[in-house]
Structures are given as structure tokens and as C-alpha cells.
C-alpha positions in Angstrom: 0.0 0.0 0.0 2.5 2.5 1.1 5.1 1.3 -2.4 1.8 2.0 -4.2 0.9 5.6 -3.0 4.8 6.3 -3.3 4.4 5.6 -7.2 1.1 7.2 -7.8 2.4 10.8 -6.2 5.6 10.3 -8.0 3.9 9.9 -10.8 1.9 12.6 -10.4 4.8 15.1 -9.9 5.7 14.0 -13.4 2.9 14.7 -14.7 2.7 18.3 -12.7 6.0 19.0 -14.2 5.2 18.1 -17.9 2.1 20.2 -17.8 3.9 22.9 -16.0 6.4 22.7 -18.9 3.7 22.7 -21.3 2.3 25.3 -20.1 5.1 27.4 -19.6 6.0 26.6 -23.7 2.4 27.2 -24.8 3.3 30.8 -23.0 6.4 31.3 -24.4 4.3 30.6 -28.0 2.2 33.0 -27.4 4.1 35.6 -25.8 6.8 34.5 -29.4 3.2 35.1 -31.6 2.4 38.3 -30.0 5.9 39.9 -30.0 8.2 38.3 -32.4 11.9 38.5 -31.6 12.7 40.3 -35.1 13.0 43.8 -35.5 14.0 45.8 -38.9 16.3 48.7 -39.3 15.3 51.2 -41.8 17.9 52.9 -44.4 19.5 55.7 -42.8 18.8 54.0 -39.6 21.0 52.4 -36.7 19.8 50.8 -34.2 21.3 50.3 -30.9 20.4 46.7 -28.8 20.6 46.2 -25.3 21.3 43.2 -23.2 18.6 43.9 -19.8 20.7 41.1 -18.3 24.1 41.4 -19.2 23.9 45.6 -19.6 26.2 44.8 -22.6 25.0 47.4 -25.8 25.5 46.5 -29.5 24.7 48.9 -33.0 23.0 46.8 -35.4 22.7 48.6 -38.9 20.5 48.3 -41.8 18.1 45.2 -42.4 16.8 42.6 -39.4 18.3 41.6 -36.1 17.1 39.6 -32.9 15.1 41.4 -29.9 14.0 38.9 -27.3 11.2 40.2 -25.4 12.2 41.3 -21.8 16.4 40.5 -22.7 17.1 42.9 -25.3 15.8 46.6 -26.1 16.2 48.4 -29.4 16.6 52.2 -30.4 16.5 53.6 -33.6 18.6 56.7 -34.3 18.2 58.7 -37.7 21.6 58.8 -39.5 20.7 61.7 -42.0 21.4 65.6 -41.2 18.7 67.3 -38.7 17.7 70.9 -39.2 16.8 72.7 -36.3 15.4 76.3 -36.7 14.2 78.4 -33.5 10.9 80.0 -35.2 10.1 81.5 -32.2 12.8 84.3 -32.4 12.4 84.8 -36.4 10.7 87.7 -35.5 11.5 91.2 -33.5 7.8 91.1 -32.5 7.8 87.3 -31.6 7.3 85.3 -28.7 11.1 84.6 -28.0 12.9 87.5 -29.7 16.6 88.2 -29.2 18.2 91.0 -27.4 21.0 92.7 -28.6 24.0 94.8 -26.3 21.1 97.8 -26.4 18.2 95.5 -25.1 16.7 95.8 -28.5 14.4 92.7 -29.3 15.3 91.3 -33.0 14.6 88.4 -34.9 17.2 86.3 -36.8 16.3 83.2 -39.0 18.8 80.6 -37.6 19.4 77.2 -39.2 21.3 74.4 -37.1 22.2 71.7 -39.1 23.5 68.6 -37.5 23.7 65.0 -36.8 24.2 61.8 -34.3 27.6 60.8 -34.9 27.5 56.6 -35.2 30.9 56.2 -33.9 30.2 57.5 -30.7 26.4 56.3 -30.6 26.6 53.2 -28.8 28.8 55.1 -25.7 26.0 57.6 -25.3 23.1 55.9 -26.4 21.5 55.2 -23.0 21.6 59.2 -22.2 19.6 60.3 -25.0 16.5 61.5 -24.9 13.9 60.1 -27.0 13.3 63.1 -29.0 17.0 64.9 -29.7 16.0 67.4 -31.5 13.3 68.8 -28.9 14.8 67.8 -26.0 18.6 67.5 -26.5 19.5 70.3 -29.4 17.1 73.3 -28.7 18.0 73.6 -25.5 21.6 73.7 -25.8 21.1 76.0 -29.4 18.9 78.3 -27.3 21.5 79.0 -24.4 24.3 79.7 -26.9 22.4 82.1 -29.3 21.2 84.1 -27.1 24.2 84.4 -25.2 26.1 85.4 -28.5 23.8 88.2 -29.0 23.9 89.8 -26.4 27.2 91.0 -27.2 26.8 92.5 -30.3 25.1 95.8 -31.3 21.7 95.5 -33.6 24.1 96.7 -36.3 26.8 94.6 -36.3 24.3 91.7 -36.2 22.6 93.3 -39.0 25.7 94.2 -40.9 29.3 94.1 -40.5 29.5 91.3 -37.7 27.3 88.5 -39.5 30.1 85.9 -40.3 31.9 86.2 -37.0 28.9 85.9 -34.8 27.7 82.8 -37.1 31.3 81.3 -36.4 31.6 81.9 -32.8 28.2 80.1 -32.4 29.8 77.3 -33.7 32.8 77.3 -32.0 30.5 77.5 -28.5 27.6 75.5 -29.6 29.9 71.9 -31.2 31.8 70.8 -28.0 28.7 70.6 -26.5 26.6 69.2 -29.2 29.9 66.7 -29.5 29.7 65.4 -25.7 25.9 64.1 -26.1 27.6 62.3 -29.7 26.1 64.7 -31.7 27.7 66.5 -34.7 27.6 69.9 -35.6 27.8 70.8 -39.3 27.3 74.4 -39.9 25.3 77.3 -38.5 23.8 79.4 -41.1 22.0 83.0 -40.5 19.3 84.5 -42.3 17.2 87.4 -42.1 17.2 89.7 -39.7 14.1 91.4 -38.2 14.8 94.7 -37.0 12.1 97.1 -34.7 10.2 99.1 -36.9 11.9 102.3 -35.1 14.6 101.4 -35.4 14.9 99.9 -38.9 13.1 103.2 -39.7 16.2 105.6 -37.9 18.7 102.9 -39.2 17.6 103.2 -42.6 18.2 107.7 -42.4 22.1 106.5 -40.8 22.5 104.8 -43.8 21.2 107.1 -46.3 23.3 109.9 -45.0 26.5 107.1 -44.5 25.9 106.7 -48.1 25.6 109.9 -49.0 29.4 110.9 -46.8 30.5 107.8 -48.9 29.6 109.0 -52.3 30.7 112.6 -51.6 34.0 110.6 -50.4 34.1 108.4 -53.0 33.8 112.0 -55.4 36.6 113.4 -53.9 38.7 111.0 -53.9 37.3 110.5 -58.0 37.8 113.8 -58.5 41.4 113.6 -56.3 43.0 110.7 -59.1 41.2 112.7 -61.7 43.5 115.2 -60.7 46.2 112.5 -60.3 45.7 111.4 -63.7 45.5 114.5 -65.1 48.9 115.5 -63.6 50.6 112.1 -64.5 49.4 112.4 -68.3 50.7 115.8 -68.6 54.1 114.3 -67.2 53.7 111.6 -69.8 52.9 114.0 -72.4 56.0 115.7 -71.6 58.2 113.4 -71.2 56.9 111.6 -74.8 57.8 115.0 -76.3 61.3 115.0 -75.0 61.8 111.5 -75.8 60.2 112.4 -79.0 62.9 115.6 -79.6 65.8 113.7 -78.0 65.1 110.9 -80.3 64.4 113.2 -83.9 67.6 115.4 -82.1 70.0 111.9 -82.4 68.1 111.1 -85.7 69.4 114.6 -87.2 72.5 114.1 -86.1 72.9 110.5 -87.5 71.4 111.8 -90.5 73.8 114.7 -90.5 76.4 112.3 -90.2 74.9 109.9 -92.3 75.3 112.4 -94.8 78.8 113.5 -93.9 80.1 110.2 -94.5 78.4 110.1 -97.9 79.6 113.1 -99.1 82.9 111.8 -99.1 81.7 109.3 -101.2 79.8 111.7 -103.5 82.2 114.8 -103.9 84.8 112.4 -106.2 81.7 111.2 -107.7 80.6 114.4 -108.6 83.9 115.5 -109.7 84.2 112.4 -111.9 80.6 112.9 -113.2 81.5 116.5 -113.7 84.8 115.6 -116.1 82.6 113.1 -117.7 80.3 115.1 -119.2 83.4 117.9 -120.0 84.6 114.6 -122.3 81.4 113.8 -123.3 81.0 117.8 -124.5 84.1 118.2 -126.6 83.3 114.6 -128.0 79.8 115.8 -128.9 81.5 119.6 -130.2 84.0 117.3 -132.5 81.0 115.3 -133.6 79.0 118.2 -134.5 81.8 120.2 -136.4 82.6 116.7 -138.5 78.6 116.5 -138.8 78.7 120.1 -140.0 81.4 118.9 -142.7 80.1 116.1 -143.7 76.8 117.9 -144.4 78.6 120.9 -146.2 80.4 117.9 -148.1 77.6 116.2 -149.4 75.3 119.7 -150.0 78.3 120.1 -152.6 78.1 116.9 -153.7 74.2 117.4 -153.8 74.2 121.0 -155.4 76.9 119.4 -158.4 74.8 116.3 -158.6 71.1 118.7 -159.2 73.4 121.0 -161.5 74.1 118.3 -163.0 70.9 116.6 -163.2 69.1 119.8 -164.2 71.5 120.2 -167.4 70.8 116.6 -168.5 66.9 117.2 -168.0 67.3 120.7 -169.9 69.2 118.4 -172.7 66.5 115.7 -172.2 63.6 118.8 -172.3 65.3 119.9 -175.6 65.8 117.0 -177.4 62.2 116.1 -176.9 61.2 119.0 -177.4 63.3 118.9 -180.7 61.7 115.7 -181.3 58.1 116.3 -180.8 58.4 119.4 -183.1 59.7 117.0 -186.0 57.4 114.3 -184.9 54.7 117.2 -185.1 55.5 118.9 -188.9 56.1 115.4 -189.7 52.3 114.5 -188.7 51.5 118.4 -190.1 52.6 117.3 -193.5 51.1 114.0 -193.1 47.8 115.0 -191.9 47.8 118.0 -194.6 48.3 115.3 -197.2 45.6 113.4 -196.2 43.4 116.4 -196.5 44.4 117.6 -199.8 43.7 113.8 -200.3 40.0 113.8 -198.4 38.8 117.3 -197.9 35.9 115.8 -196.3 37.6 115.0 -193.1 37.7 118.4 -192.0 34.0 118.3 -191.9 34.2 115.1 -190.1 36.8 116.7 -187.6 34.4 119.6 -187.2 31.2 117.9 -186.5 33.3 115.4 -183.5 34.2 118.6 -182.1 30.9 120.8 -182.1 28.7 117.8 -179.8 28.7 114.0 -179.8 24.6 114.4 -180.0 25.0 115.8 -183.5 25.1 113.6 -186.6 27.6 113.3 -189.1 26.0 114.1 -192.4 29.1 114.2 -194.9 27.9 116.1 -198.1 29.7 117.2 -201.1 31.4 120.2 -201.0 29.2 123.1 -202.6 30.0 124.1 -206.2 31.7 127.2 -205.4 34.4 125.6 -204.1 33.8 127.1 -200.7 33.0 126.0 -196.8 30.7 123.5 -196.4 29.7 124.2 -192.6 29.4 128.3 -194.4 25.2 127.3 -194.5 25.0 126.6 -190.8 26.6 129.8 -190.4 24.4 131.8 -192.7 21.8 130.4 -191.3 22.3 132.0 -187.5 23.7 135.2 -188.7 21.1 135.8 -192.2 22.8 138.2 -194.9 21.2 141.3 -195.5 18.8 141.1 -198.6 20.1 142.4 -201.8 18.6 143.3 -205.1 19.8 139.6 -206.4 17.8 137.4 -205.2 20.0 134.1 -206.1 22.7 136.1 -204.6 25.7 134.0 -203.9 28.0 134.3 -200.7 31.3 136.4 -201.6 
């Protein structure tokens, strides 16, 4: 009995410690279901894991990693640049305007870019808040800046200052951005907001600044002007004794330019000069033997004519000699022929009166006498006489 009971409750705290098992998987299934152990990093992303039970802290970067529920814990951090910009005190008339050395209120557009630096992430990881910008950064940003400005006048915050006040921000603001593991990039300043009263009296300063400036940027215009005026006239001056020095030394190298060729040109001259005394008398004793020559052969000339015209004379004499023989020759001849034909004389007579007169030949008339004597009795009548058969005389 008692061996029996001693196997039913040992078998019984078996069975309590299966189900106990059972149960405590089935939970661990569920709690698994519920909250699976596998978180995702994003791009741009790191995450940091932490052990609860060993305190030990990892970085995990982009894709999927193990979280066990109640062991680990994971933080994401952003890895691209932040900008924080205090709007607040973008305006002189805002709700948190800055003051400058005179207690004036001004607004300044302020943009603080920065970063979480990964390398020192996983050292400072557990003492970040969860929001860094809001929490971390704007605090810091806000004690430095307005710090900064209160040592500068509204005009060299507006002006003349603007790059060194933008670096000394940075110089203040990093190391402290650096010890929470955050990196500072750049500061950059925008617009600035001035009081209407002021802006209004700052804007009459700078007319009449810019109105001292031009007038001393005429006088000093009108001062180099001057300047300019007197260094051309020095130029002028000394181009027009350069100029005379130089045509001074180029007359006297042409002066002795033409010294040196004189002596070159004087026995040149001289030879030039007895030259043409040679080339005279040759020319005198060419003329004089060209004046004889021509005298020469006018002799020769006037003996030739003389002689010409006494052949011609003997020529014009025996021709004319000859024609006057050749002439009673053809005389006798023709008179011959006439005594032979009398009626060629009428013949001879009518060729010579017209050629539009025809040649009648007749016999002479009885008498004896002219035979053209009717033609001429008939233009000039005779006077009538007492005969009427009268007969020419």
C-alpha cells in the first residue's frame, strides 16, 4: 500500500512538471506570436540593442536583427542631417525674440544643421532623450544664441559682424553638441528682423552714410582725376622730349649719315663732272665733223642737181626737138591726107561741135567754098540784096 501511494504521487509530480512545462511553452508561443523576436532597421537608420541582463549594448545597422522580449531593447537613431530652426525668435515682434548689447528685441532666421555621430552612438546611447532634437538640441542652441547676441550691437548683427557671430556660435555651440555624440555641421544666418523704429532711424544712418560715402568716393574721383591728369601731362611731356631727343640723335645720325656720304659723293661728282666735259668736246667734235660732212655732201648734192638739171634741160630739148619733127612730120602727113579727103575736116568739125550731132558728110558746094558756111548763114542771115540768087562772096 505504502510502495503504491509512493508511485502514484511520484507519478503525479511528473505529470505536474510536464504540464507545468507545457504550459510554460504554450506561454512562451504566445508571448513569441504576439511579440516576435525580429526587429527591422530602416535605411538611414541604426539601431542600438541592449542586453537587460548582461547591460552589454551592440549597433545593429540596416536590415533585421534579434530582440528577445524582456532581454534585449532596441533604439532607432536617424543617421541623415537634422535641421533645427528656432521660429520662435524669427521675429523682432515674436514670442522669444533676441536682445542685442542695447536691449533691443530682434529676430534672426537661424538654421542648425547637425547629426548623431554613429561612432560614438553606442557610448552615449543610454543618455539620450527620445526626441533629440526637442529635448537635447534646442536647449543647448537656445543658451548659446542668445548668449552670443547679447554682445553685439543691432548693427553689427545686422551688418558688419554676421560671419563672425555665425562662427563663434559654432565654435560654443559643437563641443557641447559633441559630448551628447552629436555632430555639428554648420550654422547658417538668415534674415534679420529689425524694430520698426529702429529699422526706420537705421535706414536715415544709412542714407546719410551713403551719402558721406559717395561725396567721399567723389573726392577721392575727382582727387585721381587730378592724379591722372597731372601724371598724363608728365607723360605728355616726357613723350615730347623723348620724341625731340630721339628726332635730335636722328638729325644728327642723318647729318652724319650724310657727312660720311659726301665723301663718297664729292669724287663722284667731280668724276661725273669731267665726264660730261669729255662727253661735250666729244659731242663739239661730232658736230663740227657733222657740219662737214653735211657741207660735203650739200656740194656733192648741189653738183649732182646741177648736173641733173643740165641733163633734164638736154632731155627737155631733145624732146622738145623731137616732138616738133614728130609734129610737122604728122603736119605734112595730116595736110596730105586732106588735100587727099577734104571731107575730113567736116568730119573733124562735127566730132568737135557735140557728140549728139550727126555726121551728115555732103559734097562740098559748087563754089568751091565751106561746107559748114550754111549753118553759119543760117544763125547770122545776110542782109537782102537786089539779087535774089545772090551768092556768098
Amino acid at each position: 500500500m505504502d510502495t503504491s501511494s509512493k508511485l502514484g504521487k511520484a507519478a503525479t509530480r511528473v505529470l505536474n512538471r510536464k504540464t507545468l512545462a507545457l504550459a510554460i511553452l504554450a506561454l512562451a508561443g504566445y508571448g513569441l506570436y504576439r511579440h516576435p523576436p525580429i526587429e527591422t532597421i530602416g535605411p538611414q537608420q541604426v539601431g542600438i540593442r541592449t542586453n537587460a541582463w548582461t547591460g552589454s549594448v551592440s549597433e545593429v545597422g540596416q536590415g533585421t536583427c534579434l530582440v528577445i522580449p524582456g532581454i534585449h531593447s532596441l533604439r532607432r537613431f536617424p543617421l541623415q542631417d537634422e535641421i533645427y530652426r528656432p521660429t520662435r525668435s524669427a521675429k523682432a515682434d515674436g514670442p522669444a525674440p533676441f536682445q542685442s548689447s542695447e536691449g533691443l528685441s530682434i529676430g534672426v532666421e537661424l538654421a542648425i544643421r547637425y547629426a548623431i555621430d554613429p561612432k560614438t552612438l553606442p557610448r552615449v546611447a543610454k543618455g539620450l532623450p527620445n526626441d533629440v532634437g526637442s529635448d537635447l538640441v534646442e536647449p543647448l542652441v537656445q543658451g548659446v544664441i542668445y548668449k552670443v547676441f547679447t554682445r553685439y550691437t543691432v548693427r553689427e548683427i545686422f551688418s558688419t559682424r554676421r560671419q563672425e557671430i555665425q562662427t563663434l556660435i559654432e565654435s560654443e555651440l559643437k563641443p557641447m553638441l559633441a559630448a551628447d555624440g552629436i555632430v555639428l555641421r554648420n550654422v547658417m544666418m538668415g534674415n534679420v528682423d529689425l524694430p520698426p523704429d529702429y529699422r526706420e532711424g537705421m535706414n536715415k544712418v544709412l542714407a546719410t552714410e551713403l551719402e558721406a560715402q559717395q561725396m567721399q568716393y567723389t573726392l577721392q574721383l575727382k582727387e585721381k582725376q587730378v592724379q591722372e591728369s597731372k601724371l598724363q601731362a608728365e607723360a605728355d611731356k616726357a613723350r615730347r622730349d623723348t620724341a625731340a631727343e630721339a628726332a635730335a640723335d636722328e638729325q644728327i645720325i642723318a647729318a652724319k649719315g650724310q657727312e660720311e656720304a659726301m665723301k663718297h659723293v664729292l669724287p663722284f661728282k667731280r668724276q661725273q663732272i669731267e665726264q660730261r666735259e669729255l662727253e661735250a668736246q666729244a659731242q663739239s667734235a661730232s658736230l663740227i665733223q657733222n657740219a662737214k660732212g653735211t657741207a660735203e655732201a650739200r656740194r656733192i648734192e648741189a653738183a649732182g642737181e646741177a648736173d641733173s638739171r643740165r641733163k633734164l634741160a638736154d632731155a627737155d630739148a631733145y624732146r622738145q626737138e623731137t616732138l616738133g619733127k614728130v609734129n610737122s612730120e604728122q603736119l605734112a602727113r595730116d595736110g596730105a591726107l586732106i588735100d587727099k579727103h577734104p571731107l575730113l575736116i567736116q568730119k573733124t568739125l562735127a566730132d568737135k561741135l557735140s557728140d549728139k550731132i550727126s555726121v551728115i558728110i555732103a559734097p562740098p558746094p559748087a563754089t568751091g567754098g565751106f561746107i559748114g558756111q550754111a549753118v553759119i548763114d543760117g544763125a547770122h542771115p545776110a542782109p537782102a540784096t537786089g539779087n535774089a540768087s545772090g551768092s556768098a562772096p
